[in-house]
Each structure stands twice: as structure tokens, then as C-alpha cells.
C-alpha positions in Angstrom: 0.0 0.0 0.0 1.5 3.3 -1.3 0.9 6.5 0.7 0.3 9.7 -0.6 2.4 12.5 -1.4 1.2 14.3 1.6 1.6 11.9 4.3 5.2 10.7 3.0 5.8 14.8 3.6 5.1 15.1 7.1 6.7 17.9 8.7 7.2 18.8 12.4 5.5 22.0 13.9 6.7 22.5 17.6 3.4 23.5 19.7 4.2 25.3 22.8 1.2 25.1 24.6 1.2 28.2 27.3 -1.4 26.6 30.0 0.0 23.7 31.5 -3.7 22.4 31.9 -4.2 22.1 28.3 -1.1 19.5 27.7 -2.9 17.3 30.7 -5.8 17.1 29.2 -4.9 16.7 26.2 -3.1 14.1 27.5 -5.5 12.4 29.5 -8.2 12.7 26.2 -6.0 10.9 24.1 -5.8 8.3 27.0 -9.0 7.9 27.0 -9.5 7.8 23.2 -6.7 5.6 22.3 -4.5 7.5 20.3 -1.4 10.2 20.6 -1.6 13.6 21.5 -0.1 14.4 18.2 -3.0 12.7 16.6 -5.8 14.1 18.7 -4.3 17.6 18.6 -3.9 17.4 14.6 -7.4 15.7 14.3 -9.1 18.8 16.5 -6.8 21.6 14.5 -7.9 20.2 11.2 -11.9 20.6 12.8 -11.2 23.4 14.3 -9.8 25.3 10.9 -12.4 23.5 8.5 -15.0 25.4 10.7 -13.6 28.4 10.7 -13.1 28.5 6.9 -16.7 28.1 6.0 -17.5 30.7 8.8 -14.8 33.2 7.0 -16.1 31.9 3.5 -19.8 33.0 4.1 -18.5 36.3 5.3 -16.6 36.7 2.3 -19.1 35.9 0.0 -22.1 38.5 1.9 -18.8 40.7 1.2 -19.1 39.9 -2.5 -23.0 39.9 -2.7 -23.5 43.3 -1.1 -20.4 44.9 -3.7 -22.2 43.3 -6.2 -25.2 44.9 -5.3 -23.0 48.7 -5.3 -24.7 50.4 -7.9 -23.1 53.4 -9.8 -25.2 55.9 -8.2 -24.2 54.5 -4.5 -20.5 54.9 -5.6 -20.9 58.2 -6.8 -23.0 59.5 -3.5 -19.8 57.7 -1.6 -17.3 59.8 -3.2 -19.2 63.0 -2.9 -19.8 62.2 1.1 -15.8 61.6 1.4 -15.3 64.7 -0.6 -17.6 67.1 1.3 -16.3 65.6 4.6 -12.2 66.3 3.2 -13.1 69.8 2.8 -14.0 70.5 6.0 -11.5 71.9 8.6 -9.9 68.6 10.7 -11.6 68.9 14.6 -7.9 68.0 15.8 -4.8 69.7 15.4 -1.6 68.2 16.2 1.4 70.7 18.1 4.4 69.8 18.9 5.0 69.6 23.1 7.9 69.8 25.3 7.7 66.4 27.4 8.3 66.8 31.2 10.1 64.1 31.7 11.7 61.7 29.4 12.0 58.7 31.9 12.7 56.1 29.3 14.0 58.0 26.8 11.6 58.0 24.4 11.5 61.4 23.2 15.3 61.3 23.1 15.4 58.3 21.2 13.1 59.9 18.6 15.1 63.5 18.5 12.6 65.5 20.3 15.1 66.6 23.3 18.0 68.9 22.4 
């Protein structure tokens, strides 16, 4: 029995797992199933990222349906909103400030103290 390209091509991915809890029961579930941890972790990742592709594929195509639906008259109103709203003054103006302190160096670090 030949084996495919892909599982003759096995690679390793190291998997630090930050909660100590999570490698117990991970190892206790694969205990209790019968099979590795490598196996139960790789079985649940491959659910886990089939499920959230279809979620992210639905949301990409309402993405697509409602552009679709973008009619010339929509883009045109869209541009004249941003226009109108460029031409107004900006509510914030930016001003250049003396810190008080420069504790970490910051400021220094980016020229600001002479």
C-alpha cells in the first residue's frame, strides 16, 4: 500500500502550549480515546480550521453579494460624502510639546530633546 504525497511529507511543527492544563488534558483525552496527542491535537486543528473557513467563507461571500449589489449611483453619493467631509477643517490639530520628563528615553530616542 503506497501513501500519498502528503503523508510521506510530514513535517514537524513545535506546539508550545502556554497553560500547562491544556497539555494534561490533552493528554489524558488521548488516554481515554486511544491515540497520541499528536493525533488528537492534529485531528481537533484540522476541525477546528475547517469550521472556521466556512465561517470566513460566508463572510466573504455576503462581502461579495452586497459589492455586487454597489450600484453606480451608490458609488458616486460615496465619493461626494468623502469629498464634502475632506473639505472640512480637521476637529484635531496636532502641536508639537515639550515632554516633562523623558523617563525612558523616548522622546530622546526619537530627536525631540535637544
Amino acid at each position: 500500500m503506497s501513501l500519498c504525497y502528503a503523508q510521506r511529507m510530514s513535517t514537524t511543527f513545535p506546539l508550545r502550549l502556554r497553560n500547562p492544563e491544556t497539555r494534561e488534558h490533552l493528554r489524558l483525552l488521548a488516554n481515554q480515546l486511544g491515540t497520541s496527542m499528536n493525533r488528537l491535537a492534529e485531528d481537533m486543528i484540522e476541525r477546528e480550521l475547517a469550521v472556521m473557513s466556512l465561517g470566513l467563507a460566508g463572510e466573504l461571500e455576503e462581502t461579495l453579494r452586497r459589492l455586487r449589489g454597489f450600484t453606480q449611483a451608490d458609488i458616486e453619493r460615496s465619493l461626494d460624502a468623502w469629498a464634502l467631509a475632506e473639505a472640512q477643517p480637521d476637529p484635531i490639530s496636532a502641536r508639537m510639546v515639550a515632554p516633562a520628563e523623558d523617563e525612558f528615553g523616548v522622546a530622546r530616542a526619537f530627536g525631540a530633546v535637544r
